[in-house]
N, C-alpha and C positions, 0 to 999 in steps of 0.2 A: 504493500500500500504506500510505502511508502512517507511511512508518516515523521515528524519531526525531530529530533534531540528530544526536544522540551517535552512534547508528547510520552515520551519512552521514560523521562524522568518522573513526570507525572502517574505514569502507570504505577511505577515502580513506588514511589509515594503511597500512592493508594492502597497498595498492597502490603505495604508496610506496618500503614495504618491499622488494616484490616487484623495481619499478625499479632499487632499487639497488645489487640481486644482481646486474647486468653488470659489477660491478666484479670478480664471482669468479677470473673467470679470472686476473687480473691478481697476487690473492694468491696462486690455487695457486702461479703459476710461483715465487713467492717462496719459498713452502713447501717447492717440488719443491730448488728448489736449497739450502738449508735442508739437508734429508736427505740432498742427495747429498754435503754436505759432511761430513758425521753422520759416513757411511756406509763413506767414503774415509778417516776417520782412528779407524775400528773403532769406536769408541764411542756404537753403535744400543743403547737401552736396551734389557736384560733381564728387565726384574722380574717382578712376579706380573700385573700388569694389561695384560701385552704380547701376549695373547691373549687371545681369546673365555672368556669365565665358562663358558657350557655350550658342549657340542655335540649337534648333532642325537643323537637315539635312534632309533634302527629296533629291534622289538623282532619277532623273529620270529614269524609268526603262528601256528606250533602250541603257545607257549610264553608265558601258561602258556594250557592248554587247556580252556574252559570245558565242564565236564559235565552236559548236562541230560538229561532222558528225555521233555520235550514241549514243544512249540513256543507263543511267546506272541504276537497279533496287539500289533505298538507301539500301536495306538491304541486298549487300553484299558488305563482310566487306574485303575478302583476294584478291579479284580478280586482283588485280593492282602486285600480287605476279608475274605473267603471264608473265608480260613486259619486265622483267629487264632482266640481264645477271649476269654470273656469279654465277650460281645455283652449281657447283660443289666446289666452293670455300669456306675454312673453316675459320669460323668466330667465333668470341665470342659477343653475344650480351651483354648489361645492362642491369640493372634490370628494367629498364621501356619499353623497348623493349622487351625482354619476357614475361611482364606482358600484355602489350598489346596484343602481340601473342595468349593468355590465354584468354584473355574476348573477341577477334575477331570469338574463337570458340563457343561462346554462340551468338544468336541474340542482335542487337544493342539496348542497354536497356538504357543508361545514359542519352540520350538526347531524346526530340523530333523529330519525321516525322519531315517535314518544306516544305514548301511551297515557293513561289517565294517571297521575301522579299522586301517589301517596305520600300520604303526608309521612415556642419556649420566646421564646425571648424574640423581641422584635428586632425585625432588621434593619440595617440601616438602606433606605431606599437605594437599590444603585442602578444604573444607567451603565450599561458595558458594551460600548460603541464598537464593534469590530467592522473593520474592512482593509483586507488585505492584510490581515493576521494582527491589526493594533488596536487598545481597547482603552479606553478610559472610565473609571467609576465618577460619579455625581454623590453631593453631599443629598441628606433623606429630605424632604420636602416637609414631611410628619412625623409624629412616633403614634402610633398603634396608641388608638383611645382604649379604654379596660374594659369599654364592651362596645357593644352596638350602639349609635348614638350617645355615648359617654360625653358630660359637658354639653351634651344639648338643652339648649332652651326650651323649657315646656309649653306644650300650646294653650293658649288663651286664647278663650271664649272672644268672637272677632263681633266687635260692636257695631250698627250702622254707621256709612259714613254723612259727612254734615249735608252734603248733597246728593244729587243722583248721579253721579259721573263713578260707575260702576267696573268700565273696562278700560283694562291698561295696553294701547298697540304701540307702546312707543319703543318697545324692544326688536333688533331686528331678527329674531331669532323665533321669538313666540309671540303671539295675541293671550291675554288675559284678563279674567273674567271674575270679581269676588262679589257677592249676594250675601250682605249681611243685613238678619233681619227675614224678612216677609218674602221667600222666594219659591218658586212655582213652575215645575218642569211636565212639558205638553211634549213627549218625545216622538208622538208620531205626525208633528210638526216642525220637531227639532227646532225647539222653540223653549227658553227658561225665562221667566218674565218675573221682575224685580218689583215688588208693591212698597216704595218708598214709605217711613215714617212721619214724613212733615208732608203737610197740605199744599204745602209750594212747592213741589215739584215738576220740574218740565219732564215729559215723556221723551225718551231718547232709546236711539238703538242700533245696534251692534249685529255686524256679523262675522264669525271669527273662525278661524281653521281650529278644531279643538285639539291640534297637540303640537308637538315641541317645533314641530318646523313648518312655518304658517307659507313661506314660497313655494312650496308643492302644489300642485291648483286639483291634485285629485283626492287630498288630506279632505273630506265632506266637513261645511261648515254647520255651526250652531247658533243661531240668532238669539240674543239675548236682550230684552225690553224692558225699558224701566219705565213704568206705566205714571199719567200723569193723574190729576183729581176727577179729569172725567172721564176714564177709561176705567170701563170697571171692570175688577180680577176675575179670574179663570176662580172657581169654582173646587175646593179641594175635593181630592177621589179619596187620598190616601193622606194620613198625616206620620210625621215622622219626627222623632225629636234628634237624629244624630247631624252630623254636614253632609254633605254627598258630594263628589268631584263628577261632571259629565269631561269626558274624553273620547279624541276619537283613533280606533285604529286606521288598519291601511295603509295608506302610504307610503314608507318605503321598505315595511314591517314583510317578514318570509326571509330576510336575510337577518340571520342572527346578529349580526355587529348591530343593525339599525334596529331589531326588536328590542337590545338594550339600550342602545345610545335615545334612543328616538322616545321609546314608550318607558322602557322599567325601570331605569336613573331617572326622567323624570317625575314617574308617577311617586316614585320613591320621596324624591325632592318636594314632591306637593302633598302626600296624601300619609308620611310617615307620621307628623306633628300629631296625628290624632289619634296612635296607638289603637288603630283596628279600628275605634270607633267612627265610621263614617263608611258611605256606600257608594261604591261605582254604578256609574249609569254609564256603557258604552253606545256609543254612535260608530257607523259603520263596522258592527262588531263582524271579527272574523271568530267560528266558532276552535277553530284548529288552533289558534294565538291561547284562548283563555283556557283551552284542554291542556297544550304544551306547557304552560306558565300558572298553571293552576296553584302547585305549590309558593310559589312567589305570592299572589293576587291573594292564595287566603292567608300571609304574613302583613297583609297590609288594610282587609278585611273582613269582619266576623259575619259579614252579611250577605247575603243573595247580592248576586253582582246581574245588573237591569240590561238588558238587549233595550237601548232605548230609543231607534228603531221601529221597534214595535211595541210598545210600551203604551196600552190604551188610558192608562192614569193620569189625573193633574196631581204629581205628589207637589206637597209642600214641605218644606225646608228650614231649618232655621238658620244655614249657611250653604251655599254650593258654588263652588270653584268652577267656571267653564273654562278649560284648557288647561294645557301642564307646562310647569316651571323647568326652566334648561338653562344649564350654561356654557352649556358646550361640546364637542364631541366627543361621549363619552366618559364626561366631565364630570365633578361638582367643585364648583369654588366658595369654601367656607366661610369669605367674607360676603360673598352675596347670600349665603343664608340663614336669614333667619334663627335658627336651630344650629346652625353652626356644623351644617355635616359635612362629610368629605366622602370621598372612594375607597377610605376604609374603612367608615360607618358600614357602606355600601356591600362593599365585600363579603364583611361579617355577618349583617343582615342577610344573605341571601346563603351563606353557610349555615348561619340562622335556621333558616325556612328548612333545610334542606335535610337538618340532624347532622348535621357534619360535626366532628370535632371542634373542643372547644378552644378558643381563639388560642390562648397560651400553649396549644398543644404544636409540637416540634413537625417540622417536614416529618415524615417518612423515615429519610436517611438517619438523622438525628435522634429520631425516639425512639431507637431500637439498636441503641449501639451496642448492646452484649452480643451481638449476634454479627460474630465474626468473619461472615461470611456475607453480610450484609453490603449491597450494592445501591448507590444512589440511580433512583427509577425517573425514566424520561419518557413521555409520548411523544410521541413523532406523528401528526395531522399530514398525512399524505392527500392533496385536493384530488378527487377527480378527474376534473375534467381539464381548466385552467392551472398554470402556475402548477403544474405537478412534478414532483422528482422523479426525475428518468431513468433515473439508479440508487434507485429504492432500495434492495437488497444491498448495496454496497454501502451505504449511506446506513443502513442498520450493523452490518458487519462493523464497520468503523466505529460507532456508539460503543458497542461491545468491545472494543479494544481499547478505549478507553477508558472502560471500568464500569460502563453504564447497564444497567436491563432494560430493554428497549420492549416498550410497549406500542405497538404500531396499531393507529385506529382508521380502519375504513369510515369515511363519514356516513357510508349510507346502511351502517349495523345498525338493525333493527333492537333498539334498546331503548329504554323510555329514559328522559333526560334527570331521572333519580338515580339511574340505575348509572351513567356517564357522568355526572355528579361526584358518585361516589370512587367510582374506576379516576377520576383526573385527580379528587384530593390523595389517591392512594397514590400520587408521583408527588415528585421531586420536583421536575421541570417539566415545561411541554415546550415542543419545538414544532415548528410550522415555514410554509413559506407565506405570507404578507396574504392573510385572505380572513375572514369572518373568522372559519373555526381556531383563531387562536383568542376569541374573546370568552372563550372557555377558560381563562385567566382565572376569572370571578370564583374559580369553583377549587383551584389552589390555596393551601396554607402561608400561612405568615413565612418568609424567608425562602420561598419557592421561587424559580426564575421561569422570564418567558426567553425563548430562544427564537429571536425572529431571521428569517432568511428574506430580505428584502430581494427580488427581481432586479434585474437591469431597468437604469432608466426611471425606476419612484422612489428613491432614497428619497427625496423631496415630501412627502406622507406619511414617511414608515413613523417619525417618534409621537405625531400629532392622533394619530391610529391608537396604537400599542406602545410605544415609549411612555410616554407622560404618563396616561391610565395605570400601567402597570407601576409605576414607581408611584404614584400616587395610592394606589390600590397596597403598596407595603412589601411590592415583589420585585424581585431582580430583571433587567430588562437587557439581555444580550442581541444585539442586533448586527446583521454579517450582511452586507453587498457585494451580492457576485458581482463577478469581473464578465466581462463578452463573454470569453472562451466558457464561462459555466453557464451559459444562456443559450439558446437553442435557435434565439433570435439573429445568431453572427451566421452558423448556417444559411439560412435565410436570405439577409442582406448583405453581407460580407464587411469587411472593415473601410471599406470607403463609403456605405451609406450613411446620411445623414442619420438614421435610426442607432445605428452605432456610434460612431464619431463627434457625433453630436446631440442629447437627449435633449437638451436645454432647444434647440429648435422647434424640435418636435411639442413640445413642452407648451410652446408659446405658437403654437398651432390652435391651443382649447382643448381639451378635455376627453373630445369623442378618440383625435388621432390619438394624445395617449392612451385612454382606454382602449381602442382597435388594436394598437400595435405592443405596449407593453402589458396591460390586461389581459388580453384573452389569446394573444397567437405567441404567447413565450413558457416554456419551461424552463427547468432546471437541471443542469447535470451537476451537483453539486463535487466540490475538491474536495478531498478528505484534508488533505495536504496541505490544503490554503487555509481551513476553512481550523483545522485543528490549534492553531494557539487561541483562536476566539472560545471554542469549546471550553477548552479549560481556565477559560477566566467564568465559563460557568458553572462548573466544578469546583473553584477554589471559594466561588458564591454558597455555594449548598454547603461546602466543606466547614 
């Protein structure tokens, strides 16, 4: 294979390591008598870290109960295009919403089928830049709060405001919506009307994409009304004392990066403050979205989650949010909220939901170091269709020489996403090339690394994706840019094509030509050889 010095030192390192775990048994006994001497003169500490941070959740399955009135096949990915308005309207999308566009035209590869879902010490953030074998670590952005929403603000009861001016569009990112007070949802007019407290009110109204990214024209909108003295309310069907969020799916949801950038960080962001207490009312609901994400949706509520839709009720409200709070892709920024949450709030929450291990509990590698024989475990997210490595088996063979147990996942294994949940916290690391299924991040322990293999040609996307989120989120973030010769693209074009020679043109072409050219018509043959001193700066991360 040819692999390096440093590599061969490294092996040998590790194996070292390994050796001189027979000493274990020798401390427990030390430790075992330690405790029992604790134990015998009463003085076994108490404190707050003398148990588990979380515990498993089982959340029972008719609770809350998703409402639909038609069944949707999972593997399609554009259909929710259909819904919305606004189809003649000129937009510019981002780069993650183009991209997305781009992998919804290939079958859903990143994640698992899914099925009905049943319910040590922090790292220092680091950032491990490789390309062309050099790597740099970043200081931590956080430290690991001591639970889920630790240090958050607690929510308070949200009082009318002094006038009717209800909705916020002045962000460019979202439209939003707050109903405090007298509020009234008609969902099979997709319609929430606001019955003001003062007699001087002017009727005013709103119509708003309900979720985090309002430039999509096929995100279906929510009209919201603040009715004035002589407009008289809607008539309650149903009353309710809790708040309720209406939101809408769609959009650019079926590709797993955007079902969390888009919907679950936000909904997270908007609807955690109320500790379960409050009810989703979806708009353009997809039924395969609230099946797959079940476990998440009931960490966030105890209630029947509304198809609102079809929703023949005028429920009324003592608070309801239309649309979802974002800051960014994939994002949360602490100082914009409220509550003070982050991506590790985030994280944990959803390890949370999930029964995973509790936050203080060690990689894999780490909590089981008496076991001598114990390998640091890595997934390997082989894509499909797009961006796939071409020498797969070589590229595991190599893993394996360096000390690693390669765990290789087809994305289209038929496993429900409790059951890959649990298989991804059981690693160390997961490695991937630059596509959705490495936002299977979320479902990694505290001090776990992503290993990202960026393409020829988007090094320019790769830390705004996956860099920031992961080291945000409390994981290690190794990133490697192949060269030409690992690209499938130099075949192709040869070295005097501008697609080679120069990305940065191509680049400043828009969107579509990079998405055509380094999107969807490039693989990977990845170098073991090249590729190996970046590796072991993610090894020396786990280490």
């Amino acid at each position: 294979m040819g692999s390096p010095k440093a590599a061969r030192s490294k092996a040998s390192q590790l194996g070292g390591i390994w050796r001189r775990r027979v000493g274990a048994p020798f401390a427990a006994l030390l430790v075992a008598a330690v405790l029992v001497l604790v134990l015998f003169t009463g003085r076994f500490p108490q404190g707050p870290d003398a148990s588990s941070r979380f515990t498993p959740v089982h959340v029972d399955d008719s609770t809350p109960r998703t409402v639909s009135s038609t069944d949707q096949d999972l593997e399609t990915s554009d259909s929710s295009k259909q819904e919305g308005e606004g189809g003649d309207q000129k937009i510019e999308l981002d780069e993650s919403s183009m991209e997305a566009m781009e992998e919804q035209k290939q079958p859903r590869e990143d994640t698992p089928e899914t099925k009905p879902a049943s319910q040590g010490t922090t790292p220092a953030n680091s950032d491990l830049d490789g390309k062309g074998g050099t790597a740099s670590t970043t200081a931590p952005d956080q430290e690991e709060s001591s639970e889920a929403g630790s240090g958050s603000a607690p929510y308070t009861k949200c009082t009318p405001p002094p006038n009717s001016t209800v909705c916020d569009l002045s962000n460019s990112r979202f439209d939003i919506c707050e109903l405090c007070g007298d509020a009234r949802t008609i969902g099979q007019s997709s319609t929430v009307m606001y019955v003001p407290h003062t007699e001087t009110s002017d009727g005013e109204e709103w119509s708003i994409r309900a979720q985090s990214r309002k430039n999509i024209p096929w995100v279906k909108k929510v009209t919201v009304k603040s009715l004035n003295t002589s407009q008289p309310a809607p008539k309650c069907t149903s009353k309710h004392a809790m708040p309720a969020i209406v939101f809408a799916l769609g959009g650019l949801t079926a590709n797993v990066w955007h079902d969390f950038s888009d919907v679950l960080v936000p909904l997270f962001l908007t609807a955690r403050q109320f500790d379960r207490d409050v009810q989703l009312l979806i708009t353009n609901n997809q039924p395969w979205f609230s099946k797959k994400y079940m476990t998440i949706l009931s960490k966030l509520t105890r209630y029947d989650i509304i198809d609102f839709d079809s929703d023949d009720q005028v429920r009324c409200y003592p608070h309801v949010i239309v649309g979802l709070r974002s800051h960014g892709d994939l994002g949360i920024y602490p100082n914009l909220s409220p509550q003070n949450y982050t991506m590790m709030d985030f994280r944990l929450f959803v390890r949370e939901a999930y029964g995973l291990p509790a936050a203080k509990v060690a990689i894999p590698y780490k909590a089981d170091r008496d076991d001598p024989d114990k390998k640091p475990r890595i997934m390997l997210i082989d894509r499909g269709k797009t961006r796939r490595f071409i020498n797969a088996p070589y590229i595991v063979q190599g893993l394996e020489w360096f000390g690693f147990e390669v765990v290789k996942v087809d994305p289209k294994m038929d496993s429900s996403l409790d059951e890959f949940a649990r298989l991804v916290d059981s690693c160390d690391a997961i490695m991937g090339a630059h596509g959705a299924g490495l936002t299977n991040m979320v479902f990694l322990r505290s001090g776990g690394v992503v290993v990202h293999i960026v393409p020829y040609g988007i090094e320019f996307m790769a830390d705004g994706f996956y860099g920031k989120p992961a080291r945000d989120m409390g994981l290690g973030h190794v990133k490697y840019g192949i060269s030409p010769e690992e690209s499938t693209l130099l075949e192709k074009y040869g070295w005097n094509h501008t697609v080679i020679k120069d990305p940065e043109t191509i680049r400043s072409s828009g969107w579509d030509k990079v998405g055509e050219v380094y999107m969807t018509k490039q693989d990977i043959v990845l170098n073991m050889t090249r590729f190996g001193p970046v590796l072991l700066k993610a090894i020396d991360f786990i280490m």
